[in-house]
C-alpha positions in Angstrom: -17.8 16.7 -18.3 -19.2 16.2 -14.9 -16.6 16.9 -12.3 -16.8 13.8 -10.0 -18.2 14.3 -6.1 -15.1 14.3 -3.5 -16.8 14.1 -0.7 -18.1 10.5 0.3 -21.3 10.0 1.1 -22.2 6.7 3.0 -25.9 5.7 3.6 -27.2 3.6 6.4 -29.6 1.1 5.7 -31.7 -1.2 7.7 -33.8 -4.4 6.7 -34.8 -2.4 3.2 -31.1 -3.5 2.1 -33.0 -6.4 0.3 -34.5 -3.4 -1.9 -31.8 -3.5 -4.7 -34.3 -1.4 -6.7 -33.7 1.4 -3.5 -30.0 0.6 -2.8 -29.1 1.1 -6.9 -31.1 4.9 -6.8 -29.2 5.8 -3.8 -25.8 5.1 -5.9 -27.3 6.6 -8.9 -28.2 9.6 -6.6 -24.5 9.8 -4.7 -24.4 6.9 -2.5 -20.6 5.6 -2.3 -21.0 3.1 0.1 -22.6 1.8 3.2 -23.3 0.9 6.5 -25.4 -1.2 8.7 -26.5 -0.9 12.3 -27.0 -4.2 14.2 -28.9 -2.1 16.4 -31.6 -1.9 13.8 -31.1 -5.3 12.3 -33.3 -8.7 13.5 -32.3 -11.2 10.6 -28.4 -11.5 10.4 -29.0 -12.9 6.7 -29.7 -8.7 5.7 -26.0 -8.7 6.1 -25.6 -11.2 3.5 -28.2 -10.0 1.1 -26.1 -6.8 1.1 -23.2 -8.2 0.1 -24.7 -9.9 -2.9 -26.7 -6.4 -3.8 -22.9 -4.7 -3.5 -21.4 -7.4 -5.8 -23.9 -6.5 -8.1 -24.1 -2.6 -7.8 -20.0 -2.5 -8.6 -20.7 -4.8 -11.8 -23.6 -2.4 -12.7 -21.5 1.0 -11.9 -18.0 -0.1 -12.5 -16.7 1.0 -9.1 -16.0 -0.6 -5.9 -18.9 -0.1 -3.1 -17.4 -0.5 0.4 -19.7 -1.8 3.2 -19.2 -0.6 6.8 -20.7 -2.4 10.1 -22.0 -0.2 13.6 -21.6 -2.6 16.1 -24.3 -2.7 18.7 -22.2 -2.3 22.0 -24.0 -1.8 25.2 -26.9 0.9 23.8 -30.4 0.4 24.9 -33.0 1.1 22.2 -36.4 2.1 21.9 -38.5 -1.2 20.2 -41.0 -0.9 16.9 -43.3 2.0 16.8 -46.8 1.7 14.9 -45.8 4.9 13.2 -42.7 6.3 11.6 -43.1 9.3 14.2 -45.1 9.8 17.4 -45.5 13.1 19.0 -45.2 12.8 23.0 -45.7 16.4 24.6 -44.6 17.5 27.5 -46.6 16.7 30.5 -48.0 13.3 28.6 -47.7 10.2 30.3 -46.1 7.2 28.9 -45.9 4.0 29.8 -43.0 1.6 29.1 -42.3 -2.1 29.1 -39.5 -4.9 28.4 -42.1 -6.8 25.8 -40.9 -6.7 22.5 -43.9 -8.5 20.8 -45.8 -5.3 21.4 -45.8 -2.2 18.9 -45.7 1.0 20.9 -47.5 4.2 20.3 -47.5 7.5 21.3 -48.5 5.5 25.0 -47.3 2.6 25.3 -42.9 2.4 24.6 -41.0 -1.0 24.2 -37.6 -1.1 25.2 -35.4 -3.9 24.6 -33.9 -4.8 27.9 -35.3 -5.7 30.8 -31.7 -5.4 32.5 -32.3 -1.7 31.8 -35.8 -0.6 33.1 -35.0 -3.2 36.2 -32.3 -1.1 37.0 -34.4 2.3 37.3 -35.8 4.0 40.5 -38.5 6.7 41.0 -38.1 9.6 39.5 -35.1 9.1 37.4 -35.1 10.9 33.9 -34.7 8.9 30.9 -33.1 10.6 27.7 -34.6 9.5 24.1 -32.8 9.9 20.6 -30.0 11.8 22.9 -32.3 14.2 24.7 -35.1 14.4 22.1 -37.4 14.1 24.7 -36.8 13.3 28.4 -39.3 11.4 30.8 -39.0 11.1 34.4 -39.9 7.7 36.0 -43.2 8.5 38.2 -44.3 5.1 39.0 -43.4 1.3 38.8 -47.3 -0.8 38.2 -48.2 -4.1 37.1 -50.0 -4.5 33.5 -53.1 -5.6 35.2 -53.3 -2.4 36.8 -52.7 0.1 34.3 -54.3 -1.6 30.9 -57.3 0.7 30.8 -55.3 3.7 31.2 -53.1 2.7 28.4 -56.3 1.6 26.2 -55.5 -1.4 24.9 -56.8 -5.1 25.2 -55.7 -7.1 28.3 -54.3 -9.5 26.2 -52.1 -7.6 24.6 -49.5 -8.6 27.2 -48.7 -11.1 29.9 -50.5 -11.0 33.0 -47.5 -9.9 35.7 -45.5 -7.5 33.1 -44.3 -4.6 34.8 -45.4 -1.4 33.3 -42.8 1.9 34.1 -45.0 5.0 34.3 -43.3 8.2 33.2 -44.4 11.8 32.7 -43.0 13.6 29.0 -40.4 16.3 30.8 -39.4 17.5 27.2 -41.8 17.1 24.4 -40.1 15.7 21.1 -40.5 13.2 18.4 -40.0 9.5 18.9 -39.1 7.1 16.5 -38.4 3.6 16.0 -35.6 2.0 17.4 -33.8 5.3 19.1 -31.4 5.1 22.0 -32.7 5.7 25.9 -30.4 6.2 28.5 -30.4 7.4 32.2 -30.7 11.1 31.7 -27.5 11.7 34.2 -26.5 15.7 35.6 -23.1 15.0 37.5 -20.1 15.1 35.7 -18.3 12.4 38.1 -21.2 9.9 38.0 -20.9 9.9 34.2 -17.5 9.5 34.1 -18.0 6.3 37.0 -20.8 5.1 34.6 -18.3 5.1 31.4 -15.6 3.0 33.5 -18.4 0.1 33.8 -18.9 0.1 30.5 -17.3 -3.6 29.1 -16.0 -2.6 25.5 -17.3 -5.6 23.4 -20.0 -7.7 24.4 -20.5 -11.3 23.1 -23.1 -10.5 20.8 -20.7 -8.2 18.8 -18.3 -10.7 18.4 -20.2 -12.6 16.8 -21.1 -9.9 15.0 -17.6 -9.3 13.8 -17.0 -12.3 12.8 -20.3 -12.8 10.5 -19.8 -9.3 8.9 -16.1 -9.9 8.0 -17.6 -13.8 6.5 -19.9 -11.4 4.7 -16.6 -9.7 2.8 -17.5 -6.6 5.2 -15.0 -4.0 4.7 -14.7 -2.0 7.7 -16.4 -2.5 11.5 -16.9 0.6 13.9 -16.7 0.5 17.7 -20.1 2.2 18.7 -18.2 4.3 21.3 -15.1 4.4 21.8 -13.9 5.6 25.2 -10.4 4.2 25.5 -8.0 3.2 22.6 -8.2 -0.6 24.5 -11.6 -0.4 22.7 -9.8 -0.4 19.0 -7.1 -2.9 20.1 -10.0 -5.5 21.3 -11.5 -5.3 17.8 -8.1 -5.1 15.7 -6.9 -8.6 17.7 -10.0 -10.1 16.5 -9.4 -9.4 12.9 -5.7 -9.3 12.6 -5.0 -13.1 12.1 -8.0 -14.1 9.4 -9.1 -10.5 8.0 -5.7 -8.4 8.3 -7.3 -5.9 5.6 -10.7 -5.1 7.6 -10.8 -1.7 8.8 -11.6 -0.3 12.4 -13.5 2.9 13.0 -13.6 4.6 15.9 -17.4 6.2 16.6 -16.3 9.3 19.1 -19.8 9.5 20.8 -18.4 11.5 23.8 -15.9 14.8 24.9 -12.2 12.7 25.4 -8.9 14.5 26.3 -6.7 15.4 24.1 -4.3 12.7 24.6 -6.7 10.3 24.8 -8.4 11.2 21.6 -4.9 11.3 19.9 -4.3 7.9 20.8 -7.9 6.6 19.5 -6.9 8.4 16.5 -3.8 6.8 16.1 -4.3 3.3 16.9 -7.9 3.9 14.4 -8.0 3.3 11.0 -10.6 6.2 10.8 -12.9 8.1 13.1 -16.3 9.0 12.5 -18.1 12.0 14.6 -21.4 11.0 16.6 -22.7 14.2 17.2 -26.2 13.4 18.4 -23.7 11.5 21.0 -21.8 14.1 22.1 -24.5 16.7 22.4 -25.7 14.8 25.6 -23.3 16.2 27.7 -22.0 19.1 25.8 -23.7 22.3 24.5 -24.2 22.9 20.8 -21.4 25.7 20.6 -19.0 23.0 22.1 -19.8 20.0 20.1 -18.9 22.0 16.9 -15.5 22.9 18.5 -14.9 19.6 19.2 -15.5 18.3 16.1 -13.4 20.6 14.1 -10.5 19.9 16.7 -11.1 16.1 15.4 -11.0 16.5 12.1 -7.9 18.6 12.7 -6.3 16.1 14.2 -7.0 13.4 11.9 -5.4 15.4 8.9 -2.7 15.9 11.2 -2.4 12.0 11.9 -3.8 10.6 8.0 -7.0 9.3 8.9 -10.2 9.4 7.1 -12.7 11.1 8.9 -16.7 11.6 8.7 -19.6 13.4 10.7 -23.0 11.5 11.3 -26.2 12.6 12.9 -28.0 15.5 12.0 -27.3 15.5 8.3 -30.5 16.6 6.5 -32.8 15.8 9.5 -35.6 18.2 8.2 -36.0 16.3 5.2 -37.1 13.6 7.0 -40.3 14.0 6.4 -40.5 16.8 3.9 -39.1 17.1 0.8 -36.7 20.5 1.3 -34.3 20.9 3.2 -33.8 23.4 5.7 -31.7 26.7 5.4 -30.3 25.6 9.1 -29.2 22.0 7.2 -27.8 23.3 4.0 -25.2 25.8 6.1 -24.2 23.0 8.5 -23.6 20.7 5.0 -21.5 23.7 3.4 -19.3 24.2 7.0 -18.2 20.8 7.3 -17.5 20.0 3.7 -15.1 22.8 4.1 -13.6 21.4 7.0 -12.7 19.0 4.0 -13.5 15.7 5.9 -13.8 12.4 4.2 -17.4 11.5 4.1 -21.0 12.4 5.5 -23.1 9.6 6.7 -26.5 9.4 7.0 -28.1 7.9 9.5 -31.8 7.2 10.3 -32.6 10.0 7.1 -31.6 6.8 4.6 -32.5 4.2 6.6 -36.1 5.0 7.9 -36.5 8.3 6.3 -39.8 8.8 4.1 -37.4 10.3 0.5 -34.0 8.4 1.0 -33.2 9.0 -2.5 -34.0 12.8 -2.4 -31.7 13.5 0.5 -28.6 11.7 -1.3 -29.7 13.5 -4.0 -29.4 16.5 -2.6 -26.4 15.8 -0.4 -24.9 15.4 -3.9 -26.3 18.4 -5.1 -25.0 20.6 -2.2 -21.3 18.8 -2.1 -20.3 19.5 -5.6 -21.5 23.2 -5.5 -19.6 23.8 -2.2 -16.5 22.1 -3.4 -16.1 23.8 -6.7 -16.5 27.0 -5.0 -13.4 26.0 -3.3 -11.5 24.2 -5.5 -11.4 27.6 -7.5 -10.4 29.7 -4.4 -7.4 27.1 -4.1 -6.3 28.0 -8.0 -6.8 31.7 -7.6 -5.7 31.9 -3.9 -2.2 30.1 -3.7 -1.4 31.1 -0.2 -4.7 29.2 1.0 -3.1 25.7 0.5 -1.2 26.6 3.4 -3.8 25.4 5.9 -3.5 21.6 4.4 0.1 21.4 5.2 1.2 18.0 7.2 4.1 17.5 9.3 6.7 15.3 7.9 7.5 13.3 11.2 6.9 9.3 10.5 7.6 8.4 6.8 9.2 11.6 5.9 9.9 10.7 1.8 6.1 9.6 1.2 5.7 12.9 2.5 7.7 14.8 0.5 6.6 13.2 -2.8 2.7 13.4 -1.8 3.2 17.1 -1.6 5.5 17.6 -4.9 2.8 15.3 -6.5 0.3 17.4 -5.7 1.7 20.9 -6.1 2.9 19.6 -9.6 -0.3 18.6 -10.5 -1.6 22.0 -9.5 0.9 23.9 -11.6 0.5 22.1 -14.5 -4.0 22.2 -13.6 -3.7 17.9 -14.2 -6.7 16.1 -14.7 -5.7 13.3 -12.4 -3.2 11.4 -10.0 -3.0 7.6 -10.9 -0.2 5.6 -8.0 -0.1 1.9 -7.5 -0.2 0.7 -3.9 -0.9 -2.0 -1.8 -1.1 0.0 1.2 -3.8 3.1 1.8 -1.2 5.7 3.6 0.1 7.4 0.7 -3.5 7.7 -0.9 -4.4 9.3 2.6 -1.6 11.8 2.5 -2.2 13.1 -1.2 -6.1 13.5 -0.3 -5.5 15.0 2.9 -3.1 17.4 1.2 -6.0 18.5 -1.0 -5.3 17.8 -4.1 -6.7 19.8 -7.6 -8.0 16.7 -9.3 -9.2 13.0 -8.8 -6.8 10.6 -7.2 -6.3 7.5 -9.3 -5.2 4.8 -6.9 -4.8 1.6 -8.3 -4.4 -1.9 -6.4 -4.1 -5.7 -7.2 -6.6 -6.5 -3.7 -10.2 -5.9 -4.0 -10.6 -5.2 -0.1 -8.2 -2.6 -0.4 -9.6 -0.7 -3.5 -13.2 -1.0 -1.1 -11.5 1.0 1.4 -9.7 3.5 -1.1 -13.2 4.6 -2.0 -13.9 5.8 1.8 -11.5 8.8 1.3 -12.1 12.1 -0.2 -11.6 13.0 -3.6 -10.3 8.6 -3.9 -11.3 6.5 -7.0 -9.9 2.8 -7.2 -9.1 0.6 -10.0 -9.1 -3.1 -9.2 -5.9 -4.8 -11.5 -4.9 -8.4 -11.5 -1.2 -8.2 -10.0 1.3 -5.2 -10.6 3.8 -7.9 -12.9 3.8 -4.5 -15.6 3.6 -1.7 -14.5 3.8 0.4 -17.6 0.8 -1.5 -18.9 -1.8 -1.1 -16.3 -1.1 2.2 -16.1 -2.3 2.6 -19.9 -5.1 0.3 -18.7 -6.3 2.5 -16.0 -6.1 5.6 -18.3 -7.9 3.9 -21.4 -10.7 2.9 -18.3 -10.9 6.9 -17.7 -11.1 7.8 -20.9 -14.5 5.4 -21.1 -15.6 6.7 -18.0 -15.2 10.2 -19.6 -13.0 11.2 -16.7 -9.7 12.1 -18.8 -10.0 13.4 -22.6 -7.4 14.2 -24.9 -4.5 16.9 -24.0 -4.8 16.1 -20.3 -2.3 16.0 -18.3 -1.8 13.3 -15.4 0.8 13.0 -13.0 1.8 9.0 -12.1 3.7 7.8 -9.2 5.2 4.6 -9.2 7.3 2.5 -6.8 10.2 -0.1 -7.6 11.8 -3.2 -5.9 15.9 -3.2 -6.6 15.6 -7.0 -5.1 19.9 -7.7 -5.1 20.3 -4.1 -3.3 16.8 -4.2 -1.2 16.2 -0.7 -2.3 13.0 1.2 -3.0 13.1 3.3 -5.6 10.2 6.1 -5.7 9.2 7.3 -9.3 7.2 10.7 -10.3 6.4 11.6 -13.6 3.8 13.4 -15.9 2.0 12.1 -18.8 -0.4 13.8 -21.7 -3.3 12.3 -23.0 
């Protein structure tokens, strides 16, 4: 028997998400759910289609698919490239423009605001996919002046289109669709900058509210810089989608208060590190991101790192030594989920890196599942604080050191709530996590979390009976065989007295 993935692995996808065909390999490969940029996205009806594929996928695979939106926010993006990578070296000069009828090439670079490159003055440097490649603005022409240097037809574009001429300070890669920004030194004009920044625009409102008609499960802030950004989005869902998620997308160094407080007010972070490697260096950005994933197993949040994941495969088909060591590190930071970024959604083998993000994930955490077993004392590090709701605590933690001791197969509880499903995965426990809820939404969102599998029931009237339901579900799915044991907790109503009664108990298959 198969042990089953813990780690999560989400995809991005783009305008292929009409590709059922593509979308059912990637579960087949790994996927467990996914997410959408509306940076990346020109036909708002992709969002539907999506939902519909979903619908269909969980019928197919017997599991619940959730589906995460990236709101746009205020980031400026490179337009459609001819190719899926142009090479601009150092030195080059490029030439970039506001019209987005025009495909660009290794030359000529759409960008989709004309807010933006109005803005710029000589010799500013732009940075590309996060400092990729960095361009210095030499020269601001008309089209009529430059259209032979560029080589293409005069035609091509409006008579009277400004044309920004820039010289390749860093030679890289460009791609379709990847963020520019003003490439900026000082420390105090960056933090000016960020105060400007207005935390949702109009367009992502709209947004919001089109993704949650789309039975969206969760919505991410692109950056987050204060926790006002959360609170914004969470009054806009509170009244009409109460069990919509919001994720907090840390995209830059915060303090540690302030970080606590995003974390907090969260329902889950995820780690931009292409982000955050703007402005820090590489040995800080990996600090930093192990003091957030520390503080969200402190605080019970799901976590999960993007960017960078698999980036060599790309465009070949094995990964780097370089990728499969950063994999194996943060896996044993025991976050939530990986996501993949622009490797699923514009990447030449999609398949083949979830596929091998599988691969890598179950290797690494049976290695350490078995180091738990024959190293007691290492459990240690997973230990929670018991501040906040003290007695879910306490039974999360005998739950899962009894099903240690006893080596249980699984953990089935019934909840309406996601907290005490948090706090049993977050103390690491030895075998699946069963949790089992009467609200479809929820059981989505119970399939972000490590080592989670939900099981959708129709109301909790008898108790006794869905759990035999569940387990006779596991035994098809070949999760649970005879002789296992499984440890159940269940919860109880005394209506007359108002009292809650908490139940733990152990069953064999």
């Amino acid at each position: 028997m198969l042990e089953p993935k813990r780690t999560r692995i989400i995809c991005s996808v783009s305008e292929n998400c009409s590709n059922y065909e593509l979308l059912r390999s990637m579960v087949e490969a790994g996927c467990n759910a996914f997410t959408i940029n509306m940076a990346y996205i020109k036909n708002k009806g992709s969002l539907q289609i999506l939902d519909k594929n979903r619908c269909q996928l969980e019928a197919e695979f017997k599991t619940k698919i959730p589906i995460n939106l990236i709101l746009r926010g205020q980031v400026i993006r490179v337009g459609q490239l001819q190719d899926p990578e142009t090479l601009i070296e150092e030195g080059n000069i490029v030439y970039l423009t506001s019209d987005q009828h025009k495909v660009g090439n290794n030359q000529l670079i759409p960008i989709d605001s004309n807010e933006f490159l109005e803005k710029l003055n000589i010799n500013d440097k732009l940075a590309i996919d996060y400092g990729h490649i960095i361009l210095e603005l030499l020269d601001i022409q008309m089209f009529d002046q430059v259209y032979e240097k560029i080589g293409i037809d005069k035609m091509c574009l409006l008579s009277g289109v400004k044309i920004y001429v820039c010289r390749c300070c860093k030679t890289g890669t460009l791609k379709s669709f990847k963020p520019i920004s003003i490439f900026i030194e000082n420390k105090a004009q960056k933090e000016e900058e960020q105060q400007e920044q207005v935390p949702m625009t109009e367009q992502d409102i709209l947004d919001i509210d089109y993704a949650c008609e789309c039975n969206f499960d969760s919505i991410t802030f692109s950056k987050v810089n204060t926790a006002l950004d959360i609170i914004k989005v969470k009054e806009r869902l509170e009244q009409k989608y109460p069990h919509v998620q919001v994720f907090a997308r840390i995209a830059e160094k915060l303090k540690e208060e302030q970080l606590e407080e995003i974390i907090t007010l969260a329902d889950g972070c995820i780690i931009a590190r292409s982000h955050i490697s703007m402005t820090q260096p590489v040995e800080d950005v990996v600090k930093y991101q192990t003091q957030i994933i520390s503080s969200c197993r402190k605080l019970f949040k799901p976590v999960f790192v993007s960017t960078y994941i698999l980036e060599s495969m790309s465009v070949q088909l094995k990964p780097s030594f370089a990728d499969m060591g950063d994999i194996s590190n943060i896996v044993k930071q025991y976050i939530d989920g990986i996501l993949l970024s622009g490797e699923a959604s514009f990447g030449k083998f999609p398949v083949l890196i979830v596929q091998t993000l599988n691969n890598i994930c179950r290797k690494i955490e049976k290695k350490l599942l078995q180091e738990l077993f024959d190293q007691p004392q290492q459990r240690d590090q997973y230990q929670v604080n018991f501040t906040g709701q003290p007695i879910a605590t306490v039974i999360a933690k005998s739950c899962v050191e009894m099903a240690y001791i006893l080596n249980a197969k699984a953990i089935l509880m019934l909840t309406r709530r996601i907290q005490t499903t948090l706090k049993l995965s977050k103390l690491r426990a030895s075998c699946k996590i069963i949790s089992i809820s009467d609200n479809q939404q929820i059981c989505r969102c119970l399939n972000y979390i490590n080592n989670v599998q939900s099981e959708l029931v129709n109301g909790f009237a008898n108790q006794e009976e869905i759990i035999q339901e569940c387990i006779s579900r596991l035994i098809d799915k070949k999760l649970l065989q005879p002789k296992d044991y499984i440890v159940v907790i269940t919860g109880m109503v005394v209506q007359k007295k108002d009292w809650h009664i908490n139940q733990m108990k152990v069953l064999e298959i």
